[in-house]
C-alpha positions as a Python dict, from the first residue, in 0.01 Angstrom:
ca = {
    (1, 'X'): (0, 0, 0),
    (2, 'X'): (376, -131, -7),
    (3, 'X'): (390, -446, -180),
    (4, 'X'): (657, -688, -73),
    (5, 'X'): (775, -743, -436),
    (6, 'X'): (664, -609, -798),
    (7, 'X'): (758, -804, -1120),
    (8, 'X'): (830, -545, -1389),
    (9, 'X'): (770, -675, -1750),
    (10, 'X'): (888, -632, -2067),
    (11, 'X'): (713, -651, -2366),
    (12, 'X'): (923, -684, -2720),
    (13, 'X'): (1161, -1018, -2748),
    (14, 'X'): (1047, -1072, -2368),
    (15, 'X'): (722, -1170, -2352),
    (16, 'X'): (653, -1125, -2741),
    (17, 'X'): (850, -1205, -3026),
    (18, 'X'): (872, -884, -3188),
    (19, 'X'): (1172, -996, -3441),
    (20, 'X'): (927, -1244, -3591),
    (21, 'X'): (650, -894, -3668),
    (22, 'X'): (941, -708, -3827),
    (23, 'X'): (999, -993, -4000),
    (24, 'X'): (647, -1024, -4138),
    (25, 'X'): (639, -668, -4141),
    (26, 'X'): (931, -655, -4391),
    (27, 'X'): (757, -922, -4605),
    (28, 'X'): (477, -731, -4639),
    (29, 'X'): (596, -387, -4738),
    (30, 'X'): (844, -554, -4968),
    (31, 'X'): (508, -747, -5150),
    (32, 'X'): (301, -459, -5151),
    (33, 'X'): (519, -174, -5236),
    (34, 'X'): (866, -329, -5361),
    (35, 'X'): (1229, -372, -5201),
    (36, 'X'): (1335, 33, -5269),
    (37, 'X'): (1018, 139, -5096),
    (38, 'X'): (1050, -104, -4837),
    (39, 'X'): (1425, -14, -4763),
    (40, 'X'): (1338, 398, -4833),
    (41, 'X'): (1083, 311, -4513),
    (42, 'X'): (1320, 126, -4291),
    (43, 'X'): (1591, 410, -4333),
    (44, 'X'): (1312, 689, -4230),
    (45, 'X'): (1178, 405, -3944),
    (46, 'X'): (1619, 400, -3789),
    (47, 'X'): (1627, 752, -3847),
    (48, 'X'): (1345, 794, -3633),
    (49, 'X'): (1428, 577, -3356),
    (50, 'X'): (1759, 712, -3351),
    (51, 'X'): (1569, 1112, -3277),
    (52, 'X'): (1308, 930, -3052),
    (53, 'X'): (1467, 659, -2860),
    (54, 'X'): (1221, 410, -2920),
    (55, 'X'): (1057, 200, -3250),
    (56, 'X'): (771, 413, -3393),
    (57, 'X'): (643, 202, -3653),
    (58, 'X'): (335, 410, -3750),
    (59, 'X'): (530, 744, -3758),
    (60, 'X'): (760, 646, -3993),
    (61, 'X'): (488, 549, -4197),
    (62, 'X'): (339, 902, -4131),
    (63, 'X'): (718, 1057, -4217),
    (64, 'X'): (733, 792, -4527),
    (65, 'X'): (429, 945, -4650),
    (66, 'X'): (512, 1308, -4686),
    (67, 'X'): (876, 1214, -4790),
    (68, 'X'): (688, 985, -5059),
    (69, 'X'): (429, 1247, -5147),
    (70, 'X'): (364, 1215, -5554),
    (71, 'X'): (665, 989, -5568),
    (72, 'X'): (591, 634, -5400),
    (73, 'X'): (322, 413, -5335),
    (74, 'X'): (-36, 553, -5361),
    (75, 'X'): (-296, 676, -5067),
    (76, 'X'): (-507, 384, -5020),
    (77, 'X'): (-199, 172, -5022),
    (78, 'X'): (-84, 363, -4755),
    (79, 'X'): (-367, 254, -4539),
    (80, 'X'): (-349, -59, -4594),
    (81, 'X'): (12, -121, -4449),
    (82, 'X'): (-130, 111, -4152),
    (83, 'X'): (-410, -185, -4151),
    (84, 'X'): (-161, -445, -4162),
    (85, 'X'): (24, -304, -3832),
    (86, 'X'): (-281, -209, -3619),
    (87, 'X'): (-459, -515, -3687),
    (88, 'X'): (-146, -753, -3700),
    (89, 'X'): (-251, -1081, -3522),
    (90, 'X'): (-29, -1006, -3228),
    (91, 'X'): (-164, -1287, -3015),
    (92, 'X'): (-11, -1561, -3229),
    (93, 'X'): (349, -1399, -3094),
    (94, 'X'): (327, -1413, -2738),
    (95, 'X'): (622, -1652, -2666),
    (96, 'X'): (525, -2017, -2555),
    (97, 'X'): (448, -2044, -2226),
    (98, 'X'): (427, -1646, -2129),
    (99, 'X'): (116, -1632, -1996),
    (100, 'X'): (183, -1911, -1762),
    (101, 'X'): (560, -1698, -1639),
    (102, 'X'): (331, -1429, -1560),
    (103, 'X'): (62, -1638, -1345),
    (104, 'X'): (366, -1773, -1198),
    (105, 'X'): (494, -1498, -1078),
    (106, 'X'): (178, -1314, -1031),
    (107, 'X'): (141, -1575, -749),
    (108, 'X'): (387, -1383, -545),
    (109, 'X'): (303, -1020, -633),
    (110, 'X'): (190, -749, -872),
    (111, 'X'): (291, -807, -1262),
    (112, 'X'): (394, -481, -1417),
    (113, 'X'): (377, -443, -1777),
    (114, 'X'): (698, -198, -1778),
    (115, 'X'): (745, -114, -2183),
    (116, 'X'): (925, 143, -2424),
    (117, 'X'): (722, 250, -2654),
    (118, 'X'): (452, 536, -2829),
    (119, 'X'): (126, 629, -2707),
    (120, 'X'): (-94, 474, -2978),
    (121, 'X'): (96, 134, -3115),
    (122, 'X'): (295, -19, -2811),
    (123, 'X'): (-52, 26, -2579),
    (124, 'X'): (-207, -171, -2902),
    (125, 'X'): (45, -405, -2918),
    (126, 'X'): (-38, -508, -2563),
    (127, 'X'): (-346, -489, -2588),
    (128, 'X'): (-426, -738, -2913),
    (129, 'X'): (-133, -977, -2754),
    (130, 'X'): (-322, -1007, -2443),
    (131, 'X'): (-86, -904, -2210),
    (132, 'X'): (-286, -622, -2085),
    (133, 'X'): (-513, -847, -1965),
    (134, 'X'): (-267, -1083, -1819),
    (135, 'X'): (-127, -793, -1603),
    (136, 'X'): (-494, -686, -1509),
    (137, 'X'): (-458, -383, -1670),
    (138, 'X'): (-117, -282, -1511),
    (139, 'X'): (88, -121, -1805),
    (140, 'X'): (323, 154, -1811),
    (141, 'X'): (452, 241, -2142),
    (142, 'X'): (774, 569, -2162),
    (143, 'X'): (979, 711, -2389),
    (144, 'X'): (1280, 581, -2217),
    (145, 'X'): (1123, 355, -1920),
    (146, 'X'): (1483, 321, -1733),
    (147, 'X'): (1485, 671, -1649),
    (148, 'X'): (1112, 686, -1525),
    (149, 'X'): (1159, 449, -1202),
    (150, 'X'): (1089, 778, -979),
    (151, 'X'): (731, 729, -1177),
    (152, 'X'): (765, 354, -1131),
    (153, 'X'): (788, 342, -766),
    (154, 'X'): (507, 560, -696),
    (155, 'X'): (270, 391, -949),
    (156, 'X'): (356, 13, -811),
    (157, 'X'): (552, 73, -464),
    (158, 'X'): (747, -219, -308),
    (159, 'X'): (997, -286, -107),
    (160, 'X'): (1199, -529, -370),
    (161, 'X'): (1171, -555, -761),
    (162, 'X'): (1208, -807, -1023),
    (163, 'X'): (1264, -671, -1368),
    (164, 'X'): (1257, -923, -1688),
    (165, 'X'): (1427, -749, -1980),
    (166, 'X'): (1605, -893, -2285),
    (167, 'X'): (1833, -587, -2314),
    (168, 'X'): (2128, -571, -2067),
    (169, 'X'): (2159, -233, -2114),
    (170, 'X'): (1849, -179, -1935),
    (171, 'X'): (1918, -444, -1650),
    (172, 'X'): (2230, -272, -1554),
    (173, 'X'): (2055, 78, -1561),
    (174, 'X'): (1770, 6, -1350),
    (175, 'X'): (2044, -195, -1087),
    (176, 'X'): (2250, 92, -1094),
    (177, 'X'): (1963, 272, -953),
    (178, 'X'): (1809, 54, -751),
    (179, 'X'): (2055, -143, -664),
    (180, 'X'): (1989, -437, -425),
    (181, 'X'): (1630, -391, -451),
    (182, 'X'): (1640, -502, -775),
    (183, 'X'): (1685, -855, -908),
    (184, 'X'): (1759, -888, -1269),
    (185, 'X'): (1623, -1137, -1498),
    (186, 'X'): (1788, -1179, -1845),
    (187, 'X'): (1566, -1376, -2102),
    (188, 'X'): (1815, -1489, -2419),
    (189, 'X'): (1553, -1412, -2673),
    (190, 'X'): (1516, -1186, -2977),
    (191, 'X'): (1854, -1032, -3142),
    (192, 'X'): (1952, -797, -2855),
    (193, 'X'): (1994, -1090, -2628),
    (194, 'X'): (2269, -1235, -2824),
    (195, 'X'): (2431, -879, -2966),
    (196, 'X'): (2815, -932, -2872),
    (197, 'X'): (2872, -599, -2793),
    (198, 'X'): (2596, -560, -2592),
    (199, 'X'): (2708, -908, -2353),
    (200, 'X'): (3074, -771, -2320),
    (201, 'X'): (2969, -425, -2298),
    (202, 'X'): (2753, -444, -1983),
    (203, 'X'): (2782, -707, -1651),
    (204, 'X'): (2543, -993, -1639),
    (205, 'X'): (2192, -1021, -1501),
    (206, 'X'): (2143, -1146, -1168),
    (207, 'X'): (1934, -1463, -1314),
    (208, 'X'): (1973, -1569, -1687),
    (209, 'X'): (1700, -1816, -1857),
    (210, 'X'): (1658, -1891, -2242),
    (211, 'X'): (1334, -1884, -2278),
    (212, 'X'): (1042, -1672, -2113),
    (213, 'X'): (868, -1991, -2054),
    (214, 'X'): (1123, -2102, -1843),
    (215, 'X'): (1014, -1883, -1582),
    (216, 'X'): (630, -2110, -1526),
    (217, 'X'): (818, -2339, -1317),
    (218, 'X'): (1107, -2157, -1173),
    (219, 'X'): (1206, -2162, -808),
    (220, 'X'): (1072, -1769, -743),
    (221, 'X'): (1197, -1812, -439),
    (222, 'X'): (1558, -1793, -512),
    (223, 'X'): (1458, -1431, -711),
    (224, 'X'): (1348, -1298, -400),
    (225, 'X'): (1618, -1434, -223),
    (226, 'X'): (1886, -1212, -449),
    (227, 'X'): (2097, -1006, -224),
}
């Protein structure tokens, strides 16, 4: 079945505040294991993202480990900051009003969790948030999701697409490619959104709104209506 449109998702500084976990995140390891170990695991965490192409959190704890071995914090330790991230209250960081964006728009067609991410934390991410649930199960997760919308299409087809990103990069990627089927939302949230580079470096979404929210009472209509 060819739905008429499909509202594609994502996840991190869209519908969750993911700068406010690293921030807790940072917190923590700095309490628990001190600012060197903290900053020895954010350098192996970049480093890894920058060979991956996406934020795996419990991997660089895996990498921290054997980098740490006999020289940092101790075992148990260790699983207790592995604790701390797969049990992290991720519910109290779905942004204000998310849940009803997604109803909203679910009123028109299919919501598409569309997400970057690894195979064990990002699906647990959604999960715990309750975003999973809000999509009815519809999540895609890749290693670099705008070069999957082959995999897209065929999973969720339609004849016209609404992505919701907070990275431009990614808005003008997926246009490129799908070009006037695609409408492009731009959230201004989290510290991509308001990167300089980023906003001179690429053209601007078709639709820009500053908060997620801000979508529970928008005129869908005029998404649809996007040339």
């Amino acid at each position: 079945m060819t739905n008429d449109v499909v509202f594609l998702l994502d996840v991190d500084n869209t519908l969750l505040d993911n700068d406010r976990i690293i921030v807790d995140l940072r917190r923590h390891l700095e309490r628990e294991f001190g600012a060197v170990s903290a900053e020895r695991y954010w350098a192996i965490f970049e480093q890894l993202r920058s060979e991956l192409g996406y934020a795996d959190y419990l991997g660089a704890l895996q990498r921290y480990r054997s980098h740490a071995a006999g020289d940092g914090p101790d075992e148990q330790r260790l699983l207790l900051m592995s604790s701390f991230l797969v049990d992290y209250p991720f519910a109290e960081r779905v942004y204000p009003r998310a849940l009803a964006a997604i109803d909203r728009l679910g009123s028109f067609g299919p919501t598409v969790i569309l997400s970057d991410g690894d195979v064990v934390f990002q699906p647990r991410k959604v999960q715990r948030s309750g975003l999973w649930d809000a999509v009815c199960g519809r999540v895609l997760i890749y290693i670099h999701k705008e070069q999957m919308l082959d995999a897209v299409q065929r999973h969720y087809p339609a004849r016209h697409y609404v992505i919701v990103d907070d990275k431009l990069r990614i808005l003008a990627a997926m246009k490129d490619v799908l070009q006037e089927r695609l409408t492009t939302v731009f959230p201004r949230q989290g510290h991509y959104a308001f990167d300089p580079v980023s906003i001179a470096q690429y053209p601007a979404a078709d639709f820009t709104v500053e908060h997620i929210g801000d979508l529970a009472d928008f005129d869908v209509a005029k998404l649809l209506d996007e040339p």
